[in-house]
PARO-937356 format. One record per atom (N, C-alpha, C): residue in three letters; y, x, z. Coordinates in steps of 0.1 Angstrom, whole numbers, padded with zeros to 4 digits, always signed. Each point is the difference from the previous one (the first is absolute). Layout:
// residues N
ALAYXZ...
This chain:
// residues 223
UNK-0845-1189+0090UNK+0005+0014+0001UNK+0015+0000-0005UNK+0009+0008+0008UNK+0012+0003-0007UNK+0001+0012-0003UNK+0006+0003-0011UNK+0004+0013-0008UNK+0013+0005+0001UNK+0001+0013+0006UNK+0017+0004+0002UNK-0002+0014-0009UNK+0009-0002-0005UNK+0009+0008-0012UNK+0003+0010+0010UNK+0007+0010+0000UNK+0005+0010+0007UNK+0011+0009-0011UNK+0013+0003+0007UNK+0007+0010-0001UNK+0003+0008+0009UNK-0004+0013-0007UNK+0007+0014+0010UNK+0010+0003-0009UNK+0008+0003+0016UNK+0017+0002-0003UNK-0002+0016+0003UNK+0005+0005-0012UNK+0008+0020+0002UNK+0013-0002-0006UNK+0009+0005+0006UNK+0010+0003-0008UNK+0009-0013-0007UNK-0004-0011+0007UNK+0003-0012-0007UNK-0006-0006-0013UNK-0010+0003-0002UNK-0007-0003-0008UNK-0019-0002+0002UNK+0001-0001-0010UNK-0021-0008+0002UNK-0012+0011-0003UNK-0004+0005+0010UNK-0011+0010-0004UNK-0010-0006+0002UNK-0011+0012-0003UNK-0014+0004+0001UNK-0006+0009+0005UNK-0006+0006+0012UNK-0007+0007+0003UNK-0014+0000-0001UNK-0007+0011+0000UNK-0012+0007-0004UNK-0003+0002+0018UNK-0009-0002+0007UNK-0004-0001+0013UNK+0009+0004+0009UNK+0012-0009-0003UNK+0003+0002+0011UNK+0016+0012+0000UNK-0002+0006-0009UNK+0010+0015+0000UNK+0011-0009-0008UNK+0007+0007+0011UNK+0018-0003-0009UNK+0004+0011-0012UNK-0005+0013+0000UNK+0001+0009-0011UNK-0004-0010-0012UNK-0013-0008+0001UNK-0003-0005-0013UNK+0002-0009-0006UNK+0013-0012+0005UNK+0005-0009+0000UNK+0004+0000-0014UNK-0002-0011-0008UNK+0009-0004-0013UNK+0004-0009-0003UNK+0011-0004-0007UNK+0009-0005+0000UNK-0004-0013-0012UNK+0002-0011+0006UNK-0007-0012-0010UNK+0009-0011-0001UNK+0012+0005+0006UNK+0013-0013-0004UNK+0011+0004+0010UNK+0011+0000-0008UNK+0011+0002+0009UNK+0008-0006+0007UNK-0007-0011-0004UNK+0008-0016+0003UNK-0008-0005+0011UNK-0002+0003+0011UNK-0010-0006+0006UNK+0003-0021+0001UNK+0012-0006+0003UNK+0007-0008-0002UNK-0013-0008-0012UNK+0003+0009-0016UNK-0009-0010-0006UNK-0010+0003-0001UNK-0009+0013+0007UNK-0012-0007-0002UNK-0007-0009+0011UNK+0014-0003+0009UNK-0009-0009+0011UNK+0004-0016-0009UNK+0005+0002-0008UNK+0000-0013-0011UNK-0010+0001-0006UNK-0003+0007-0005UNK-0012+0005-0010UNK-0016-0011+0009UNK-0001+0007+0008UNK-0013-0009+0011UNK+0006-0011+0003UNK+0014-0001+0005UNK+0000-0022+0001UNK-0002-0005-0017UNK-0001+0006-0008UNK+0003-0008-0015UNK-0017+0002+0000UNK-0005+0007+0004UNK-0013+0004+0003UNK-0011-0008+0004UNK+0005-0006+0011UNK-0008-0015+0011UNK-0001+0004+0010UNK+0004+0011+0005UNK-0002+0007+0018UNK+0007-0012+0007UNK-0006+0003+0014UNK+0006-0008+0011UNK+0006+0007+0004UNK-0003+0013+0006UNK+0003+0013+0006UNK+0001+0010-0004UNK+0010+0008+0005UNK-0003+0015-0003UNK+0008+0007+0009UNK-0010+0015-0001UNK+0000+0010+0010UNK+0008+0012-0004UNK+0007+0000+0009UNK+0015+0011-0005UNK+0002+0010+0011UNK-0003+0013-0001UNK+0000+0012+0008UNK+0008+0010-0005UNK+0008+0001+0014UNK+0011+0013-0003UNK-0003+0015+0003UNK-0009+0003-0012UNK-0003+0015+0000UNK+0006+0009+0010UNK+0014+0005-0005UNK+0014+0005+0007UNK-0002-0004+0011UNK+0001-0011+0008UNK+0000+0000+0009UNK-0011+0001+0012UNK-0014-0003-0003UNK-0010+0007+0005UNK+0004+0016+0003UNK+0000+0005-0010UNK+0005+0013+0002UNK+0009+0000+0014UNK+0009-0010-0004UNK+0016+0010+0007UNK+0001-0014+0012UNK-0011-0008+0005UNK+0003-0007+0009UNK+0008-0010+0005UNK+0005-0006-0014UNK+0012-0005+0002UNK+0001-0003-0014UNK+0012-0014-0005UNK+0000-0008-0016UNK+0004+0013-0001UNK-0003+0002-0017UNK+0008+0009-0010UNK+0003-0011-0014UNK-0013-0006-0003UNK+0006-0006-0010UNK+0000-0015+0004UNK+0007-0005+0006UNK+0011-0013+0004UNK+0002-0005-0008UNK+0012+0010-0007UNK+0005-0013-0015UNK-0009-0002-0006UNK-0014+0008-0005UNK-0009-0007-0010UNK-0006-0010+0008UNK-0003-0002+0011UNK-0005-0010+0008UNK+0011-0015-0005UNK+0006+0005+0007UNK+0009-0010+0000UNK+0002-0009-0014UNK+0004+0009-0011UNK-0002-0009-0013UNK-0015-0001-0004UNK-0006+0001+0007UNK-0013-0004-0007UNK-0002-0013+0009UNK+0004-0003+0009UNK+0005-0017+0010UNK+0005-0004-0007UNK+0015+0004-0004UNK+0006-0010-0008UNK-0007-0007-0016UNK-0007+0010-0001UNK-0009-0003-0015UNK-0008-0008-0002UNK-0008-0002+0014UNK-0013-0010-0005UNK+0001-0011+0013UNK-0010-0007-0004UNK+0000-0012+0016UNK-0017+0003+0002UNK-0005+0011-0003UNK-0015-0001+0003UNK+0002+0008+0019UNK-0011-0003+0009UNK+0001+0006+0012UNK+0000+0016-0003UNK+0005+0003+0008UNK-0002+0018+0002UNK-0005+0009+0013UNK-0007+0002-0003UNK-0005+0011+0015UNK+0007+0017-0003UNK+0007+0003+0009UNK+0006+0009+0000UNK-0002+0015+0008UNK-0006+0010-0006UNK-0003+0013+0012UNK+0006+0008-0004UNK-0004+0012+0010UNK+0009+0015-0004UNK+0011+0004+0005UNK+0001+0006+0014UNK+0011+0002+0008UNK+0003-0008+0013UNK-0006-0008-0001UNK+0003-0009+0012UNK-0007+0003+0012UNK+0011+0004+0006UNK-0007+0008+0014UNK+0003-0007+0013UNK+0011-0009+0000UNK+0005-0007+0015UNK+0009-0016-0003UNK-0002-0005+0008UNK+0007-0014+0000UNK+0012-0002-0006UNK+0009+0007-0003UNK+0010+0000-0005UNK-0001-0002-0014UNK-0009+0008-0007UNK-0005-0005-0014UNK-0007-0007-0001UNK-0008-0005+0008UNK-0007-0012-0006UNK+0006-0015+0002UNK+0008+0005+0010UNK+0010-0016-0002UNK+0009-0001-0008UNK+0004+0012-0006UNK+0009+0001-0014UNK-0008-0006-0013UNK-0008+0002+0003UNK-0009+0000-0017UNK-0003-0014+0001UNK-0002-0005+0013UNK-0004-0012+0000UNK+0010-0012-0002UNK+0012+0004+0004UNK+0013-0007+0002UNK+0004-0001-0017UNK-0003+0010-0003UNK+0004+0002-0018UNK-0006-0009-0006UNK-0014-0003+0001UNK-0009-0012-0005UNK-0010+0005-0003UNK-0007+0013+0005UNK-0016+0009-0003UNK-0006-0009+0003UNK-0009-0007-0001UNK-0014-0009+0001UNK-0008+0007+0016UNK+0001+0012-0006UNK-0010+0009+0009UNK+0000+0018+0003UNK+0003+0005+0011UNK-0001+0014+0000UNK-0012+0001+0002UNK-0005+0016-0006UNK-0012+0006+0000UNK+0003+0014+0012UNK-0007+0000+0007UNK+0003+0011+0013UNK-0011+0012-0001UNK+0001+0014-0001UNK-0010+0004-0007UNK+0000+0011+0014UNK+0011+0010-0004UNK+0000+0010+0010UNK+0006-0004+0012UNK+0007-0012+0003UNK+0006-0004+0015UNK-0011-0008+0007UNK-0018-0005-0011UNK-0007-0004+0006UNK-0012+0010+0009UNK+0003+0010-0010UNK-0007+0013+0010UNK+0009+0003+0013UNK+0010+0002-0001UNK+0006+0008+0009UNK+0009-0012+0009UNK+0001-0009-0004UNK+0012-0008+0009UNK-0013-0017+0004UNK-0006+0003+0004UNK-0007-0012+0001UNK+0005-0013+0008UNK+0006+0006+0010UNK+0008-0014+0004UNK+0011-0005-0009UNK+0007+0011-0008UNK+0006-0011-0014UNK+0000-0010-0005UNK-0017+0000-0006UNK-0008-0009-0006UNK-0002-0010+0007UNK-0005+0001+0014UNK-0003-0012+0007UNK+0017-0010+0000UNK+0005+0007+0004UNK+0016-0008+0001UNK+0003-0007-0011UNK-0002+0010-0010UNK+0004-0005-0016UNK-0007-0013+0001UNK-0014+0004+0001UNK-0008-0012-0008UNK+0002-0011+0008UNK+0001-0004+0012UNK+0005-0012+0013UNK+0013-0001-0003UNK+0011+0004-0007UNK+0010-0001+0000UNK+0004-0010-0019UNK-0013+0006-0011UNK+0006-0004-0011UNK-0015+0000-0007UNK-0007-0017+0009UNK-0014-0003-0005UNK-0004+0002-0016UNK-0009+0005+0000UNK-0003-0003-0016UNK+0014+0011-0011UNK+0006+0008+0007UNK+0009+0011-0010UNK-0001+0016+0006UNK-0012-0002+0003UNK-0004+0015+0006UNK-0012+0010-0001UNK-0006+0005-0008UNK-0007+0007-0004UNK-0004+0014+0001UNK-0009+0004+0000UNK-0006+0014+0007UNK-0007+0003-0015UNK+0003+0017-0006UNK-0005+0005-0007UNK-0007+0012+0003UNK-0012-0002-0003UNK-0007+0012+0003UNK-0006+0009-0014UNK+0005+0010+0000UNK+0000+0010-0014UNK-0008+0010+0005UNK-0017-0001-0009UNK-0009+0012+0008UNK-0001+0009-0010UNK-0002+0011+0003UNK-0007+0011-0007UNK-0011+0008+0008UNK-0010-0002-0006UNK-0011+0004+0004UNK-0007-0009+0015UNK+0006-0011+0000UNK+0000-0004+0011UNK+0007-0003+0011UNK+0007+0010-0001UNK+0010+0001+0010UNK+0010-0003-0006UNK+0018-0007+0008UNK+0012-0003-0001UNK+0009+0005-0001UNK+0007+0003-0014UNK+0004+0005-0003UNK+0021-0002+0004UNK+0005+0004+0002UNK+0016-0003+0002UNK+0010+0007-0006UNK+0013-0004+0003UNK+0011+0004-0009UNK+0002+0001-0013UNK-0003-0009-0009UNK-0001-0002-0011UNK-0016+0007-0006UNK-0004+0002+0006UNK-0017+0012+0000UNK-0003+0008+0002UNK+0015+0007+0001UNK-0002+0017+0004UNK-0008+0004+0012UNK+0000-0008+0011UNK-0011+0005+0008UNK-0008-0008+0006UNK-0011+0008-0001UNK-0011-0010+0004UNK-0005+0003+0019UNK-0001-0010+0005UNK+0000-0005+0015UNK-0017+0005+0003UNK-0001-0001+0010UNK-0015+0004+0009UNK-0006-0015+0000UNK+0007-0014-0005UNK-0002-0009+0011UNK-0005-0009-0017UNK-0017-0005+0001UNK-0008-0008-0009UNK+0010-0015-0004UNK-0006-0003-0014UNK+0010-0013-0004UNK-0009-0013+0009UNK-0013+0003+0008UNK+0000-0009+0001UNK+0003-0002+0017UNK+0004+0011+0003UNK-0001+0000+0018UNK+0018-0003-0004UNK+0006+0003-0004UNK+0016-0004-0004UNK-0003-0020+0001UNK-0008-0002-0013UNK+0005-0015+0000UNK-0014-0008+0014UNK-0001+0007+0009UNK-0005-0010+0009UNK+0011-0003+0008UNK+0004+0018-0002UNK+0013-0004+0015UNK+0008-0020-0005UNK+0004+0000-0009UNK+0008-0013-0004UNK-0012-0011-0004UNK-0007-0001+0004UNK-0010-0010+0001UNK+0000-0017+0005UNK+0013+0009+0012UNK+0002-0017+0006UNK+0018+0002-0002UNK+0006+0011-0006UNK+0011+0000+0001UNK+0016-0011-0007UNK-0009-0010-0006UNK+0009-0009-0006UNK+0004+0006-0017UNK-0006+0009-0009UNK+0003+0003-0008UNK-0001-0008-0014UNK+0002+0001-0009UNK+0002-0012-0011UNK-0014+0008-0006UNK-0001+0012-0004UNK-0010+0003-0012UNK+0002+0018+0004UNK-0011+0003-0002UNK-0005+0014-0003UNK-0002+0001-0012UNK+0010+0013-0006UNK-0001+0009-0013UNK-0005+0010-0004UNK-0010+0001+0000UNK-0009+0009-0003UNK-0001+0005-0013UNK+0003+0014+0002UNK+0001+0012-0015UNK-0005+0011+0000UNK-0015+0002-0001UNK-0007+0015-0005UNK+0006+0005-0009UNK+0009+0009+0002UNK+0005+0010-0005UNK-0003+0014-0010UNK-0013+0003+0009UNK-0011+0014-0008UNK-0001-0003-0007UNK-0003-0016-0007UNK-0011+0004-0017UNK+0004-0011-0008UNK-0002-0001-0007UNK+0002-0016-0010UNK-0007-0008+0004UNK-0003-0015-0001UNK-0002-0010+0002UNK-0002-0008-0011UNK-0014-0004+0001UNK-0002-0014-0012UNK-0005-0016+0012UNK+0001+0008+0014UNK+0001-0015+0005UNK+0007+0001+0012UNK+0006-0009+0007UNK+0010-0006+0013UNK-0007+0013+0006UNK+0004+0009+0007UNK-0003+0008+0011UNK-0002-0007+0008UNK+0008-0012+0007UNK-0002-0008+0008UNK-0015-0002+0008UNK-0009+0006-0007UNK-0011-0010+0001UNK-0011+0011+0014UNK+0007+0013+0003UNK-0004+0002+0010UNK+0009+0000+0014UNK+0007-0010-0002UNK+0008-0008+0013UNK-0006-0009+0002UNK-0006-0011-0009UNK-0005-0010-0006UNK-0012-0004+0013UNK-0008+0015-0002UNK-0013+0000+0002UNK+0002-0005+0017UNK+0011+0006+0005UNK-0002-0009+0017UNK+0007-0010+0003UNK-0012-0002+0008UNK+0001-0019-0001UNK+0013+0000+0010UNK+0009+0008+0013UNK+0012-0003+0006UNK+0009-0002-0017UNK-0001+0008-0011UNK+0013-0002-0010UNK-0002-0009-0007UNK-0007-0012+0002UNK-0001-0013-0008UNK+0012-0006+0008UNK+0009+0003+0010UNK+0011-0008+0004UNK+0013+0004-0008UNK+0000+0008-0007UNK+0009+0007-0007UNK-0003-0006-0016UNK+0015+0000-0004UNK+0003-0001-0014UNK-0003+0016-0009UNK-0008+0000-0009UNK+0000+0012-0003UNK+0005+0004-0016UNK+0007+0008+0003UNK+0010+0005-0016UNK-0007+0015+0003UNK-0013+0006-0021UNK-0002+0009+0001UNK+0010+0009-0011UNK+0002+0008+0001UNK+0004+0003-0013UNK-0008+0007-0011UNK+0002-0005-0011UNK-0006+0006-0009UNK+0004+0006-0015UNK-0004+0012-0006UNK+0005+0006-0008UNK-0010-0004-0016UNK+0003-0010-0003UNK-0010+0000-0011UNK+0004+0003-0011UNK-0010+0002-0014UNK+0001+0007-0009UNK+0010-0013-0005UNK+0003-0015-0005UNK+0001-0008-0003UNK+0014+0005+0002UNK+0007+0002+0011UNK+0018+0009-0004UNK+0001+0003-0010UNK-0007+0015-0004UNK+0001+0007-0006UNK-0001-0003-0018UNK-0005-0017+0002UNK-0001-0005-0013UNK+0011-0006-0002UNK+0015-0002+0013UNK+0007-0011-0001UNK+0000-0012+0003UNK-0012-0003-0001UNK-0002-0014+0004UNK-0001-0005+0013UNK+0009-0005+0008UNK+0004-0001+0011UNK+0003-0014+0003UNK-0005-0011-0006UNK+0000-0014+0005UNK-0011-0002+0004UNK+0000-0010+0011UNK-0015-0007+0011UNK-0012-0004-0009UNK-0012+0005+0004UNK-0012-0002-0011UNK+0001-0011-0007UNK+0005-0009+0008UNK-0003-0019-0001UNK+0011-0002-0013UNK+0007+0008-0005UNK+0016-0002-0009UNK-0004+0007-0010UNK-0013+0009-0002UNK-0004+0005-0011UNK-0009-0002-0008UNK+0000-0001-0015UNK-0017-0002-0006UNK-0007+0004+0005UNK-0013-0011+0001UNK-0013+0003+0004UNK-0005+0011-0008UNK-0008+0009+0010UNK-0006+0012-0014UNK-0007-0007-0009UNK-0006+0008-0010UNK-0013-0008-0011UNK-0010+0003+0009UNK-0010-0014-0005UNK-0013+0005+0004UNK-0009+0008+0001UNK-0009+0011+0006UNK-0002+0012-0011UNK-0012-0004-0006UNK-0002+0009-0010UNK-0014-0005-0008UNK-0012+0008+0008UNK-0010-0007-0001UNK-0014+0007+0007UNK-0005+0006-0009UNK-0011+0010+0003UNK-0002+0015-0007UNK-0012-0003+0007UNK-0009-0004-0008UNK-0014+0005-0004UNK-0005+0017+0009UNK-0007-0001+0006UNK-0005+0011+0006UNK-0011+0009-0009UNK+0004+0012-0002UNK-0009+0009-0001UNK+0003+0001-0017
């Protein structure tokens, strides 16, 4: 299993949202730069870096934090949020992104993705962000008529690197992933879920395998 760290970019800096709403976004480092040091000093391989702003607005907004957060670390990066046509994704790619994540140009631009992904094997990726099921776009603000899982059949045979999958409605104590999982066509797919666990919120954000084992617990006598 691999573990990706995530930063959302607002305003040049590193938030948090609460399902999804950009009203609720908080602010957890202004450096974005070091805390993508923070997870290489960490033991990540990867990490996942979304430009809030630009989901919104279609297009990079926050670049420079992109950008020095490349110069900062040598771990791979998958990059979403705003990328809507070929022009940015051979920018991002040229720069040295590992990987774009295609979220709303995979709903709406579907021959994009096929190009993209035949054009830059293995650095092309399809995010599917559900609420209540259904596909959510533009940074979340609206949600689409069209199910997460009738979305990721269309790319089934399309050359795509990994599906990102992010239940958005509710918290999470396991991979959402796992009702993609369930059909047997998405066993050809890499699957990245996202998940919101309480374990953040304790700071503790290095790979299980890099942390003390818990204690054993003690057994308790019944009754």
């Amino acid at each position: 299993m691999i573990l990706y760290p995530a930063i959302d970019l607002k305003g040049g800096a590193c938030v948090r949202l609460v399902r999804g709403e950009m009203a609720s976004a908080t602010v957890f480092n202004t450096d974005p730069a070091a805390q993508a040091r923070h997870f290489a000093e960490a033991g990540f391989s990867w990490l996942h870096v979304v430009d809030l702003d630009g989901a919104f607005a279609g297009h990079s907004v926050n670049g420079e934090a992109v950008r020095a957060i490349r110069q900062a670390i040598d771990l791979k990066i998958q990059l979403g949020g705003g990328i809507r046509d070929r022009a940015a994704i051979d920018n991002w790619l040229e720069l040295g992104i590992d990987r774009v994540v295609l979220g709303t140009a995979a709903l709406r631009d579907p021959t994009l993705v096929r190009e993209a992904g035949a054009a830059y094997p293995g650095q092309v990726a399809v995010a599917i962000d559900a609420r209540d099921g259904h596909v959510a776009v533009e940074g979340w603000a609206k949600t689409s008529d069209i199910g997460a899982i009738a979305l990721a059949q269309r790319f089934a045979d399309a050359g795509v690197a990994a599906l990102v999958y992010t239940d958005i409605g509710r918290p999470l104590r396991r991979p959402a992933g796992h009702r993609l999982r369930r059909r047997r066509w998405a066993r050809r797919y890499r699957g990245i879920a996202g998940i919101r666990e309480r374990r953040r919120r304790r700071g503790d954000l290095r790979p299980r395998a890099l942390r003390r084992p818990p204690r054993r617990a003690r057994r308790v006598a019944p009754g």
